[in-house]
C-alpha positions in Angstrom: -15.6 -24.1 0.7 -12.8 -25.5 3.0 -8.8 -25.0 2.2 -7.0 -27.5 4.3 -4.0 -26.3 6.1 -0.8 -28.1 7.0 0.7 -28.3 4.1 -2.5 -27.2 2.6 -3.4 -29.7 0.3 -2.3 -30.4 -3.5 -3.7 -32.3 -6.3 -1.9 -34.6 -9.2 -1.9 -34.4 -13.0 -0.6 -38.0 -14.5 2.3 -37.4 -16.9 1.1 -40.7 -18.7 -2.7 -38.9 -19.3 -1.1 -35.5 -20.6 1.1 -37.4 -22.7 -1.3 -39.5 -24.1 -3.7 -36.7 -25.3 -0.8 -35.3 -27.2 -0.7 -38.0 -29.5 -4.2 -38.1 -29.6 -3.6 -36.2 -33.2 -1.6 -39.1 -34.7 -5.2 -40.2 -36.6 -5.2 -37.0 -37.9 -4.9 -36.3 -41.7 -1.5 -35.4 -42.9 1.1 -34.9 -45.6 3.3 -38.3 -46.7 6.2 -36.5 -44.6 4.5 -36.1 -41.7 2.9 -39.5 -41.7 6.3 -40.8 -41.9 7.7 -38.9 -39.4 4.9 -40.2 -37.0 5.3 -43.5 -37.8 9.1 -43.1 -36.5 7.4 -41.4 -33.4 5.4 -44.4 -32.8 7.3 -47.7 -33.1 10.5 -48.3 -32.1 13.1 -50.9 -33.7 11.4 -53.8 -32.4 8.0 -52.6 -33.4 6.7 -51.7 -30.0 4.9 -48.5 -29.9 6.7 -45.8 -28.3 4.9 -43.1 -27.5 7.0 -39.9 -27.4 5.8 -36.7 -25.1 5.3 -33.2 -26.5 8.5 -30.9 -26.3 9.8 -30.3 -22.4 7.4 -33.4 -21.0 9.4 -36.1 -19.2 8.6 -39.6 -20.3 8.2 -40.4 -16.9 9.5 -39.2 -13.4 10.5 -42.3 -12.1 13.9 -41.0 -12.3 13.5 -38.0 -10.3 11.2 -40.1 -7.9 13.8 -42.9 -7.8 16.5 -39.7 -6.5 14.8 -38.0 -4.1 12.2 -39.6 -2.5 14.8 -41.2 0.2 15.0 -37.7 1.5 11.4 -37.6 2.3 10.1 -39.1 5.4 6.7 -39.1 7.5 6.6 -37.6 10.6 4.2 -39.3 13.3 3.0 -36.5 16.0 1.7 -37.6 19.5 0.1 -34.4 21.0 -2.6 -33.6 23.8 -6.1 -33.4 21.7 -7.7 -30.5 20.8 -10.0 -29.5 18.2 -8.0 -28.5 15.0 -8.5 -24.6 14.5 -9.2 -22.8 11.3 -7.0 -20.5 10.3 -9.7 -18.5 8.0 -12.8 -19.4 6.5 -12.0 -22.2 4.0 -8.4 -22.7 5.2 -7.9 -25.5 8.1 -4.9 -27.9 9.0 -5.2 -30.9 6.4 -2.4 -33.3 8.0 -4.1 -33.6 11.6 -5.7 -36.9 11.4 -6.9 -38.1 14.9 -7.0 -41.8 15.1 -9.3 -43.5 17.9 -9.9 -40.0 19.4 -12.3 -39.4 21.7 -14.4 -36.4 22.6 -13.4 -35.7 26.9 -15.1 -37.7 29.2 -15.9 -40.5 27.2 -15.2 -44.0 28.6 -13.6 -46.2 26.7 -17.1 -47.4 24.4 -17.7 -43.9 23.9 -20.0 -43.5 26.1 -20.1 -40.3 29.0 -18.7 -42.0 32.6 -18.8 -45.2 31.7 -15.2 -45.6 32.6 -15.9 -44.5 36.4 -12.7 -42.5 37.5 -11.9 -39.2 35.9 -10.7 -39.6 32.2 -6.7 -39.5 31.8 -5.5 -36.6 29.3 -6.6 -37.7 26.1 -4.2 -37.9 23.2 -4.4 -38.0 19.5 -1.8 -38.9 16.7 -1.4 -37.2 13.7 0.5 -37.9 10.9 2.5 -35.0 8.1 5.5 -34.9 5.5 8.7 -33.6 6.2 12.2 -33.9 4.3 16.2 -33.8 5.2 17.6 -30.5 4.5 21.4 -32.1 5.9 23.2 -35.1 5.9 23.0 -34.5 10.3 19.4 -34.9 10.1 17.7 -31.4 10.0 14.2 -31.9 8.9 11.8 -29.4 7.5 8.1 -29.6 8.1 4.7 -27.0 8.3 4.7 -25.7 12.3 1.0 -27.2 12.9 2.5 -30.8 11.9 4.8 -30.5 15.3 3.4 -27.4 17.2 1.5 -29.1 20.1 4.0 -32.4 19.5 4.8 -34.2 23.0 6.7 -37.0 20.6 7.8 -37.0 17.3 8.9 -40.0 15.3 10.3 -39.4 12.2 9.5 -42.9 9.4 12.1 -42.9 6.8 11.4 -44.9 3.0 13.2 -47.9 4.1 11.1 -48.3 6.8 13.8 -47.2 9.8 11.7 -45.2 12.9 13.7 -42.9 14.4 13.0 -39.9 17.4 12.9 -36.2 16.7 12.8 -33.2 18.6 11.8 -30.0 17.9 14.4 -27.5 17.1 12.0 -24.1 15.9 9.1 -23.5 14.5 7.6 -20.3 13.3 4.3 -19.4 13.2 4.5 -16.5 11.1 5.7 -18.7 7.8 3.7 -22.5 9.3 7.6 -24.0 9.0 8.9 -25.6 11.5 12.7 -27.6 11.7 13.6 -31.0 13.7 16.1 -33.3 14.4 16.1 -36.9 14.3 18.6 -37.4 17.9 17.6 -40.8 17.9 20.9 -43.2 19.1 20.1 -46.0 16.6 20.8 -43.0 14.0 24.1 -42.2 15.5 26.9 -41.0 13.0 24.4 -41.8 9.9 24.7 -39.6 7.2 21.1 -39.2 6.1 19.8 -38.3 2.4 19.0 -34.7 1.8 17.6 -32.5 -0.6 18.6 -29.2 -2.0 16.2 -25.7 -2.4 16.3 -24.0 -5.3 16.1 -20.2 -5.2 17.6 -19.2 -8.5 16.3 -21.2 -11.7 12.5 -20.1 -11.1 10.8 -22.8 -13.1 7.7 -21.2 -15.0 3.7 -21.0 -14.6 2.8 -24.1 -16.5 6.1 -25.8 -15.9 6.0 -29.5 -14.0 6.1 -30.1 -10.7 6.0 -33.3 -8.6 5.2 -34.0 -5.0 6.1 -36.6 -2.6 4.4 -37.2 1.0 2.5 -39.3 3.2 -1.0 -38.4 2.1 -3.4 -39.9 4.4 -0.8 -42.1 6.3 0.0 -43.9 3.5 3.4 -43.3 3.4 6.0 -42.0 0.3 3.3 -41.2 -2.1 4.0 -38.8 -5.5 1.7 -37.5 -7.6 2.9 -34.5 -10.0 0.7 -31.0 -11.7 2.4 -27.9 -13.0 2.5 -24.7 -11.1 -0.5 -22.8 -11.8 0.8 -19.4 -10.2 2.4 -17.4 -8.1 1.7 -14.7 -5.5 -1.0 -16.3 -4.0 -2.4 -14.9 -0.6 -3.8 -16.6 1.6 -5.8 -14.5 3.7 -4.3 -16.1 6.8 -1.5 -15.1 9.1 0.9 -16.4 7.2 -0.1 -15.0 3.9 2.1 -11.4 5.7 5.5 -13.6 4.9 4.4 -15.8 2.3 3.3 -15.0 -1.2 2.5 -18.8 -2.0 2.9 -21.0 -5.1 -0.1 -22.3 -6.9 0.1 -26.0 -7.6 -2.2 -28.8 -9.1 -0.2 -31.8 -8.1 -2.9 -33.9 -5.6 -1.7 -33.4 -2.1 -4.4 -34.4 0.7 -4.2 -35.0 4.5 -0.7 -35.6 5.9 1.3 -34.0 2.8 1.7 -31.3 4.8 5.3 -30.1 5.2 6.5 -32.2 2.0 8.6 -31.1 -0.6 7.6 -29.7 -4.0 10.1 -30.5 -6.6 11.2 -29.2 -10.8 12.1 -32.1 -13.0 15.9 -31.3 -11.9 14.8 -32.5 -8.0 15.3 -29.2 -6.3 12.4 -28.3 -4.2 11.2 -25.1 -5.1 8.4 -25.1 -2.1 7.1 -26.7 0.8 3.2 -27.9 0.9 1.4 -26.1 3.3 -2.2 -25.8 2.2 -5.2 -27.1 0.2 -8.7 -25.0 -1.2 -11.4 -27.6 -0.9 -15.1 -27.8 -0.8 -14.6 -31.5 0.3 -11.4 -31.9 2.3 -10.3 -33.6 -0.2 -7.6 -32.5 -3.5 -9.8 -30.5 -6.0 -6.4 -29.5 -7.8 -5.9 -25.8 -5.7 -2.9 -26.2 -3.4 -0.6 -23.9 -2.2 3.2 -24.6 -1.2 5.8 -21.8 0.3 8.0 -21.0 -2.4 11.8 -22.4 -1.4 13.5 -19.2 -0.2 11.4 -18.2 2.4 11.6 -22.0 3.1 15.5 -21.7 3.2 15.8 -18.5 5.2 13.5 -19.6 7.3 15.1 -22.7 8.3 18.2 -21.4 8.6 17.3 -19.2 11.3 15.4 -21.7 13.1 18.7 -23.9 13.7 20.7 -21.5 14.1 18.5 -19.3 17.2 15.6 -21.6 17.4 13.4 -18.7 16.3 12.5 -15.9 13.8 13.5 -12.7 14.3 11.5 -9.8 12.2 11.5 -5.8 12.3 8.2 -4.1 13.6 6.6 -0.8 13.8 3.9 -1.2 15.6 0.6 -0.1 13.3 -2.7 -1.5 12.2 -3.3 -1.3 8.8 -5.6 -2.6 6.0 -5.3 -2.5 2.1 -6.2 1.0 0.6 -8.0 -1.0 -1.8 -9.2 1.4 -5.1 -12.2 2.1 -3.9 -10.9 3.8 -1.0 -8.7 5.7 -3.5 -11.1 6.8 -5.6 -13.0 8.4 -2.3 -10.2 10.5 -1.4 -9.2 11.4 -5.1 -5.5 9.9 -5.3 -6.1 6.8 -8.0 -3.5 4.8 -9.0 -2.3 4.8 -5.7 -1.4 1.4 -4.1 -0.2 0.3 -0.5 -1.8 0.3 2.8 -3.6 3.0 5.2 -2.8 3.0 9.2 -5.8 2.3 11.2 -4.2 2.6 14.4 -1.0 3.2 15.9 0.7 1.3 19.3 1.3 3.5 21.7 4.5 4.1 22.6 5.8 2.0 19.5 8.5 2.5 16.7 5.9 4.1 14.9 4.2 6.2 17.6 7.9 7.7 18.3 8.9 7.8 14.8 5.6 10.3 14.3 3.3 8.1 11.9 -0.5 9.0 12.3 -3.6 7.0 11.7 -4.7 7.9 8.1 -1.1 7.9 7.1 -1.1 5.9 3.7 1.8 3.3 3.4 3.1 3.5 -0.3 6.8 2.6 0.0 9.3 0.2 2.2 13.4 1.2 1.6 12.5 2.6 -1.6 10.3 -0.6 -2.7 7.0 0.5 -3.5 4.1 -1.8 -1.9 0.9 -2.6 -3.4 -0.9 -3.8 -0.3 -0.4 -4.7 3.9 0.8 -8.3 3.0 3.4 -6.8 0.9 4.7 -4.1 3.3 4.3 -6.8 6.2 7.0 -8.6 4.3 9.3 -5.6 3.8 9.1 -4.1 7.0 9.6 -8.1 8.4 12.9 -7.9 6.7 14.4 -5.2 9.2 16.7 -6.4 11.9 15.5 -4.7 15.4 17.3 -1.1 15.8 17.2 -1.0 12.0 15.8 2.6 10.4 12.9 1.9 8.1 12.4 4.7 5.5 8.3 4.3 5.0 7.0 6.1 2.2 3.6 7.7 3.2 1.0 10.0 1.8 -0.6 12.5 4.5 -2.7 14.9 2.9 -2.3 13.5 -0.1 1.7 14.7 -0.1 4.6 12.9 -0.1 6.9 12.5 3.0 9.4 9.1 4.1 9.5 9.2 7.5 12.3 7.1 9.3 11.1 4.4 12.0 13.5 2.4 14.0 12.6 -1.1 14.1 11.7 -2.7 16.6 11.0 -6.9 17.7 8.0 -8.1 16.1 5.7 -9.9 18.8 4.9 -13.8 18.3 1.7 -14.8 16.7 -0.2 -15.5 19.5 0.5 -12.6 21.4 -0.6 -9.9 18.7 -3.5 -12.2 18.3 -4.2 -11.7 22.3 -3.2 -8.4 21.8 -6.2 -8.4 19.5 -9.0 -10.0 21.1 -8.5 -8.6 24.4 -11.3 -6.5 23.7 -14.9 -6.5 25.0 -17.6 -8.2 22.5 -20.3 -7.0 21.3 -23.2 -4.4 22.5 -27.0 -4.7 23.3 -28.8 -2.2 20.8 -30.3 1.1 22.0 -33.5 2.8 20.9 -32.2 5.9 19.2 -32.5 9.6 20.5 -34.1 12.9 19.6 -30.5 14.1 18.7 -29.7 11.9 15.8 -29.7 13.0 12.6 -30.3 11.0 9.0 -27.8 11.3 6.8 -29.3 10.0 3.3 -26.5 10.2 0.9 -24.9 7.5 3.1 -28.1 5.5 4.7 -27.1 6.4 7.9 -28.9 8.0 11.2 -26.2 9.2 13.1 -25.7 10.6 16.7 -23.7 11.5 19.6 -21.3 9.3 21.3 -22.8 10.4 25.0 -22.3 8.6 28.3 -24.8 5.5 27.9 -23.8 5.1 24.3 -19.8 4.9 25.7 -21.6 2.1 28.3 -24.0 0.4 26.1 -21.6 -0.5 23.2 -18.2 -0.1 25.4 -16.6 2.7 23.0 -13.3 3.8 25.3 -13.1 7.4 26.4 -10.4 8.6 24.1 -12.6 7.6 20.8 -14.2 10.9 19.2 -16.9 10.9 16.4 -20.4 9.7 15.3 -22.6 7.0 16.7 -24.5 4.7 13.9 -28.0 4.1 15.7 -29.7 2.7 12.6 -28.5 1.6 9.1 -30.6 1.2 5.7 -30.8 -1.8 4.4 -30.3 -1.8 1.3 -27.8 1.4 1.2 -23.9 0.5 0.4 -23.6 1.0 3.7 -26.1 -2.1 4.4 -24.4 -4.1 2.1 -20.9 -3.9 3.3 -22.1 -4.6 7.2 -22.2 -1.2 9.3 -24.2 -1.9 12.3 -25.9 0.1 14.9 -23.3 0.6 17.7 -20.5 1.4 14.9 -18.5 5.2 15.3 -17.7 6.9 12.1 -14.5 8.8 13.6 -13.8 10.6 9.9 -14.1 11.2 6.5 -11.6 11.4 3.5 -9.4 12.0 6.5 -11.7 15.1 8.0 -12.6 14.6 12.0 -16.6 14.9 12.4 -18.1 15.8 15.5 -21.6 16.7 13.8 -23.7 15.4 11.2 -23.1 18.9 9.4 -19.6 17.8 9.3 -20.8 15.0 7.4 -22.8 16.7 5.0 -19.8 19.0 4.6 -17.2 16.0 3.6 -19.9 14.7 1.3 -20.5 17.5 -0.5 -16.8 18.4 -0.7 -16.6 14.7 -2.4 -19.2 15.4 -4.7 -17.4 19.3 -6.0 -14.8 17.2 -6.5 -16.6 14.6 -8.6 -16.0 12.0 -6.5 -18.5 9.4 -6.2 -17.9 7.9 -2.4 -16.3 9.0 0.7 -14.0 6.8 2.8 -15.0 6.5 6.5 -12.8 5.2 9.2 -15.1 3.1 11.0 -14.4 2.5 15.1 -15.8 -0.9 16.3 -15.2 -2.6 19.6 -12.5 0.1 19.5 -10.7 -1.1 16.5 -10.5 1.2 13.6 -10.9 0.5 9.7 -11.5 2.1 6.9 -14.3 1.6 4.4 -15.6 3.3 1.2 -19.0 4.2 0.8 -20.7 5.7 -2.0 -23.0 8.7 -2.0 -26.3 7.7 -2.9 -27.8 10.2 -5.6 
């Protein structure tokens, strides 16, 4: 299944169709008063039928169309070409539409060298939604509609084509803010569009689109928000807990608005699930007041400033807390710590379990992302933990949080994968867990490139079909600890699994070292 990024992509209900099968009861069998009440519902004075819609359904939004859509424009991208990334599996950019793109090196019939002198840079449009957030021409978009941009051209509903440039754009949130600074548009006062952060409207309640949907231009389709919280799995699902929509949006409705009957927008398109490419009826939009804030940072520093500490962590999922006996607790557990960062100095320890941001508790790394985001840098961050199982807050100054792409460097600067070994005498299997396990030893360090400082237990052979087999551990993996216990030995192993097991547990949760990253998974203990 593929999720289309960009303003992912969202699908349309017709208002006409939902009102329609409403009065699909009017054939129904009724009482004399209710017959003549739904004959007033169906003719007017002249006789015509007029259908009325159930309680809270708009006739039509022709109104609300008729209002705002002048504030909506298309934005036209020229950019170097590259191959669209995905962002995760199922989620891609669904507004980057090359047109007449060819792969480098092709002449102009398509064909390798055909052209005879070395190929000029090759370019590629791309199309996306955008609308005015001022009457001075501030326009908000999704970052990957302008990220790579070498020209912008913004296309307004009356047909008017005016220049943009790029004023910020974060990665962190997809949003991105230009400027049309074209001089035909000089001293126009351009029509803009409001966010609404107060009046939430409701799961179920309508919401209508408008964008440029396959270049098409000021297109609306309308659904209902189907919920809320949504994450994404992506980068971006750290700062965004996204609204679910089913109003149809496809390619190039990325960075549109979403609006409530009143014509607020509420979010701003940024992503589609699809097994097609196309609207199945899942899209996802960024609710307005990360929008808002967002923007208004962007104009007024051209960036996005957010608090960091300087951990890795993963969800402590309830499996993992059922291994180390603390259920019902929620929030996040630190892989890894940055040397030398806020955390490092502030004292926090791998293992450390993250329950708590300022006093608001978090249920997972996506939600204390977005509190610790909040900080301003030289901020102190009280961060509820659980070491040992007991409470402590521990106070972190914040510090700058990197960009996107240098914590994803940051990330894959690490060496790949490792050739397998035959095993040694010294390794020991560990059937509760279907594992053989050994020592980490000089030509296990060079064969699978585990750094010096990393201390535990070598996996040199997994069973198949053990829990361990099923969730993925792989020869050349380190088990470093277990329910928080260092092992140097197998007979520390069998010591922290049969501690589990007094304690009627029935898994452990082993921080897992590979390609010298750190994780944590639970495992349960085979009978």
């Amino acid at each position: 299944m593929t999720a289309r990024k960009s303003g992912f992509i969202v699908g349309a209900v017709a208002g006409a169709g939902v009102a329609c099968a409403a009065l699909a009861g009017v054939g129904m069998r009724m009482g004399s008063a209710d017959a003549a009440e739904a004959q007033v519902v169906r003719t007017n004075v002249a006789g015509a039928p007029a259908f009325a819609p159930p309680p809270g359904a708009p006739m039509s939004f022709a109104d609300i169309f008729e209002k705002v859509s002048p504030a909506v424009v298309q934005i036209n991208v020229t950019s170097k070409a590259s191959p669209p990334s995905l962002r995760i599996p199922g989620l891609e950019g669904f507004d980057i539409v090359p047109r007449g793109r060819r792969a480098p090196g092709q002449g102009q019939d398509g064909q390798d060298g055909e052209d005879g002198d070395t190929p000029a840079t090759q370019k590629q449009q791309s199309a996306g939604s955008g609308f005015f957030i001022s009457a001075d021409g501030y326009i908000v978009t999704n970052n990957h509609v302008v990220a790579d941009a070498d020209d912008i051209q913004v296309v307004m509903k009356d047909g008017r084509e005016l220049k943009a440039t790029l004023v910020g754009r974060d990665e962190g949130t997809d949003l991105a803010v230009i400027k049309v600074v074209d001089p035909k548009a000089k001293g126009a006062d351009f029509p803009y569009v409001d966010f609404e952060n107060q009046a939430k409207p409701r799961v179920g309640d309508w919401v209508i689109t408008i964008g440029n949907p396959f270049g098409l231009g000021g297109t609306a389709t309308a659904g209902i928000i189907s919920a809320y919280g949504r994450n994404l799995g992506d980068t971006t699902s750290s700062f965004v807990n996204y609204i679910q929509i089913d109003a149809p949006i496809n390619r190039g409705n990325s960075g549109g608005p979403s609006f409530d009957i009143y014509g607020r927008v509420i979010g701003v398109n940024s992503a589609i699930y699809s097994p097609s490419g196309g609207s199945v009826g899942i899209g996802f939009a960024i609710p307005a007041e990360i929008a808002e804030a967002t923007a208004k940072q962007l104009i007024s520093s051209g960036k996005v400033v957010r608090g960091y500490i300087g951990v890795s962590i993963q969800d402590f999922s309830v499996e993992a807390a059922e291994a180390m006996g603390l259920k019902d607790v929620k929030g996040a557990i630190v892989a890894d710590v940055v040397a030398g960062g806020p955390a490092a100095k502030a004292g926090l320890l791998p293992d450390d379990i993250l329950v708590g941001v300022n006093g608001v508790k978090v249920a997972d790394r996506s939600e204390l992302t977005r509190e610790v985001s909040k900080a301003r840098p030289g901020e102190i961050i009280k961060m509820s933990i659980l070491r040992d199982g007991k409470p402590r807050v521990i106070d972190v100054r914040s510090g700058t949080r990197p960009s996107e792409d240098s914590l994803a460097a940051n990330d894959d600067d690490q060496d790949g994968g490792a050739a397998p070994s035959p095993d040694k005498p010294a390794n020991q299997r560990v059937e509760a867990l279907g594992l053989t396990l050994g020592p980490i030893d000089a030509a296990a360090r060079q064969t699978y490139k585990i750094d010096s400082e990393i201390k535990g237990l070598l996996v040199t052979s997994v069973k198949g079909d053990s829990d361990a087999g099923e969730k993925g551990l792989a020869k050349g993996d380190v088990i470093a600890n277990i329910n928080g216990a260092p092992v140097a030995t197998v007979a520390d192993v069998n010591k922290a699994i049969a501690a589990a097991k007094s304690a009627g547990r029935t898994s452990v949760l082993i921080k897992l070292i590979r390609q010298n990253r750190p994780g944590f998974i639970p495992l349960k203990i085979a009978p």
